[in-house]
Backbone bond lengths (Angstrom), bond angles and torsions (degrees), N, CA, C in turn:
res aa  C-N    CA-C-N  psi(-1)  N-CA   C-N-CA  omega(-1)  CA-C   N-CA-C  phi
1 X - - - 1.449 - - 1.524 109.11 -
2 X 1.214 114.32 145.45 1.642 126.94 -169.88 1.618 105.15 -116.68
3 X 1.215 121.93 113.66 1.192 110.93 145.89 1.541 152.88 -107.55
4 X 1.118 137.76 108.90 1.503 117.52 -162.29 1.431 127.54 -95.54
5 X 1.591 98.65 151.45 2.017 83.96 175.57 1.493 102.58 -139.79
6 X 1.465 102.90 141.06 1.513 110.20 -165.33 1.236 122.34 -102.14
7 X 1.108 125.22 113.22 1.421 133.41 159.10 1.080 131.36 -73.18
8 X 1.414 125.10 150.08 1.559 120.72 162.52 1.336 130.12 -57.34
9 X 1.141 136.42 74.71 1.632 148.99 -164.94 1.420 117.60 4.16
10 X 1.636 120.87 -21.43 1.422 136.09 -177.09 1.211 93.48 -84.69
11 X 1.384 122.93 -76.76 1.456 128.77 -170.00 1.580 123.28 -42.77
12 X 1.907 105.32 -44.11 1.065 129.42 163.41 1.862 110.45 -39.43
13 X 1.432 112.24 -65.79 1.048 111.84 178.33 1.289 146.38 -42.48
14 X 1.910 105.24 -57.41 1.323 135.75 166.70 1.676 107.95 -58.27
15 X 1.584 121.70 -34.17 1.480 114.79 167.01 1.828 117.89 -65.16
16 X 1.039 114.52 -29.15 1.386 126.79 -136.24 1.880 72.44 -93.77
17 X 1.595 114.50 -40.78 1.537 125.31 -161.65 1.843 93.65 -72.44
18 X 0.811 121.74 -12.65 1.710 121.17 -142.81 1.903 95.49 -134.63
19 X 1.232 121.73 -33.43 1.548 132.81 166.73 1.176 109.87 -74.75
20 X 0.824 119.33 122.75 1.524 117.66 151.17 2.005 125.89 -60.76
21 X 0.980 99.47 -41.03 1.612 100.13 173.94 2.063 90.32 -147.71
22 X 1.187 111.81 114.28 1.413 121.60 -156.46 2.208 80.98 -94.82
23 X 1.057 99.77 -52.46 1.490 111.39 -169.59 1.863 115.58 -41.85
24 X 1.462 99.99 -41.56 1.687 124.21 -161.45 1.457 81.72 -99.92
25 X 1.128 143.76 -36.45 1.807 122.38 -160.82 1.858 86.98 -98.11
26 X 1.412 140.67 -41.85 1.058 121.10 161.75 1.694 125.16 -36.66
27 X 1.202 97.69 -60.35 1.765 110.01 -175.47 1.616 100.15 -55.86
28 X 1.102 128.57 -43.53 1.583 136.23 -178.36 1.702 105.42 -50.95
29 X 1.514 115.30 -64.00 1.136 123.05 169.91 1.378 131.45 -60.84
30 X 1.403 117.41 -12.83 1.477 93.89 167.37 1.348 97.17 -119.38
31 X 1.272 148.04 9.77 1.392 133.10 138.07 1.684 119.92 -67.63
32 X 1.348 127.33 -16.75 1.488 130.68 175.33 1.586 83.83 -72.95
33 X 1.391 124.77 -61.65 1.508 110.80 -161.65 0.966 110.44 -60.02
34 X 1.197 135.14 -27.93 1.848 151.02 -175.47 1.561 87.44 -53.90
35 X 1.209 106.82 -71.67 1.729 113.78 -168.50 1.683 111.56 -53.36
36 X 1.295 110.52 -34.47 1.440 98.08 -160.10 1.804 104.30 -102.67
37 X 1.298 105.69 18.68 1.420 130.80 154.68 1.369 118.49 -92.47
38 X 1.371 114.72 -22.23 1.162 125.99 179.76 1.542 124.11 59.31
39 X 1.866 100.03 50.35 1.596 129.39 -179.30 1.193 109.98 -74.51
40 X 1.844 104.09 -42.67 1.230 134.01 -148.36 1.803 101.61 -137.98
41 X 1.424 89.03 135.45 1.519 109.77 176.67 1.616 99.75 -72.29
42 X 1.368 100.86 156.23 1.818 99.60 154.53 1.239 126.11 -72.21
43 X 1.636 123.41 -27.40 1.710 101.72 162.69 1.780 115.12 -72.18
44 X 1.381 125.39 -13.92 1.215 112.90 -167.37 1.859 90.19 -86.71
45 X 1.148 112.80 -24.80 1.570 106.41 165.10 1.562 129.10 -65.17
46 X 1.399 103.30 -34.81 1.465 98.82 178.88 1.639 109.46 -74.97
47 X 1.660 112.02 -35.61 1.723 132.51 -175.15 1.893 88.26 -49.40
48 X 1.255 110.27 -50.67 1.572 96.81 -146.84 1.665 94.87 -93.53
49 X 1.212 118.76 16.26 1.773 114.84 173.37 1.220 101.80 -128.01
50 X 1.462 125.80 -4.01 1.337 127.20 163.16 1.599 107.07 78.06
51 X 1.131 111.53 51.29 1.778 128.75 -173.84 1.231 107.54 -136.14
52 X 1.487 117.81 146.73 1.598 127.66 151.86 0.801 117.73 -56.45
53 X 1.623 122.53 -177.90 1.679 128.64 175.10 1.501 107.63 -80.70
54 X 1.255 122.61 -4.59 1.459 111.84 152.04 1.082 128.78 -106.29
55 X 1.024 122.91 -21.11 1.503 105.52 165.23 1.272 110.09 -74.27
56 X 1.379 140.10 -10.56 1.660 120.62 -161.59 2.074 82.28 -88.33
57 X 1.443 105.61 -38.25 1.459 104.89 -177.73 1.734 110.84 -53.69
58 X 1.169 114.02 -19.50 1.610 110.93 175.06 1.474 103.68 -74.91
59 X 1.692 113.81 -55.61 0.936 107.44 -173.83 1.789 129.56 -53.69
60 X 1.531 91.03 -48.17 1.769 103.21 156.75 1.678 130.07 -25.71
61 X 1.437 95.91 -35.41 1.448 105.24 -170.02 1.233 111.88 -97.88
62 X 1.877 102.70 -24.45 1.621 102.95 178.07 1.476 119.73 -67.97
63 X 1.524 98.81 -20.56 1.581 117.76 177.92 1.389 123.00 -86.51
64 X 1.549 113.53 5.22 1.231 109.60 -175.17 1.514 133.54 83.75
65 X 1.640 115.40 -4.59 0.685 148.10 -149.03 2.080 132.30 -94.33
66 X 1.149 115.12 50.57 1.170 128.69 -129.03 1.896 92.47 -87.58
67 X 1.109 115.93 -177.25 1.875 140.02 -173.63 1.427 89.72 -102.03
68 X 1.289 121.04 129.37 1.345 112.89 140.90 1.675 126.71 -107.72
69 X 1.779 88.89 111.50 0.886 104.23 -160.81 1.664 113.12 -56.21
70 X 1.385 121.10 -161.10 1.401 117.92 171.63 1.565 115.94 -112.83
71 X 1.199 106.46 157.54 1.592 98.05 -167.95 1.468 99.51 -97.71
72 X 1.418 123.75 162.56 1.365 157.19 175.87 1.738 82.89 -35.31
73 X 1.062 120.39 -77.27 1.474 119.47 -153.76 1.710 106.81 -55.11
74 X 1.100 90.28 -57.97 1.813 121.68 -174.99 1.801 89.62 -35.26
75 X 1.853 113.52 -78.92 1.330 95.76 169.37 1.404 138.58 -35.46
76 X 1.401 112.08 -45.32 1.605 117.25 171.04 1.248 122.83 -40.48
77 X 1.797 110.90 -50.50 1.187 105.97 -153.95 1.664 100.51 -93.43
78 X 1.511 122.14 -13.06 1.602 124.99 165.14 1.890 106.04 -73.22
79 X 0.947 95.97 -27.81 1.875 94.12 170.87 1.644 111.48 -77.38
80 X 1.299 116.36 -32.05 1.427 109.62 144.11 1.488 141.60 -67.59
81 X 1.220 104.18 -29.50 1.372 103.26 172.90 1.870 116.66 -74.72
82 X 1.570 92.34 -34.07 1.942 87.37 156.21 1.819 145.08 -58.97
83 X 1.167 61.75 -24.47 1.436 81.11 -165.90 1.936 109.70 -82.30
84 X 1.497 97.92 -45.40 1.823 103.22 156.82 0.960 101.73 -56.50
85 X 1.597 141.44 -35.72 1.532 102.76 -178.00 1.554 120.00 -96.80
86 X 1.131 88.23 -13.33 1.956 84.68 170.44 1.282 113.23 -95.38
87 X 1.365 128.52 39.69 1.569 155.12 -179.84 1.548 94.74 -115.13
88 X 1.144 123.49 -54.35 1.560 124.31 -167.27 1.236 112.71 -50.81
């Protein structure tokens, strides 16, 4: 699948002069936003940039891009909810 995005041929240019690969840091950025919308899993992120689970995690980080983790309670109260059901 191809996607394109259009610039004004000036702007286009001066990026393309100033990027090193304008094509691959576009595609990077709107699949990181994909992810941190949570469109997209992290393996379908690493699948579609052609990376392992560590490198997409480098990349993640180069982007600012962090886990939110779970909080103290949050675990508690899913360790309760297991536990009611393996009570039944």
């Amino acid at each position: 699948m191809s996607v394109s995005i259009h610039l004004p041929p000036t702007l286009e240019e001066s990026l393309r002069r100033e990027v090193a690969d304008l094509d691959q840091v576009a595609t990077e950025a709107v699949l990181i936003d994909l992810y941190r919308q949570e469109r997209i899993t992290k393996h379908q992120l690493a699948t579609a940039l052609g990376l392992d689970r560590f490198q997409v995690n480098d990349v993640l980080t180069r982007h600012h891009v962090s886990e939110d983790l779970p909080t103290l309670t949050e675990i508690e109260r899913q360790v309760e909810v297991v536990q009611a059901k393996l009570a039944r």
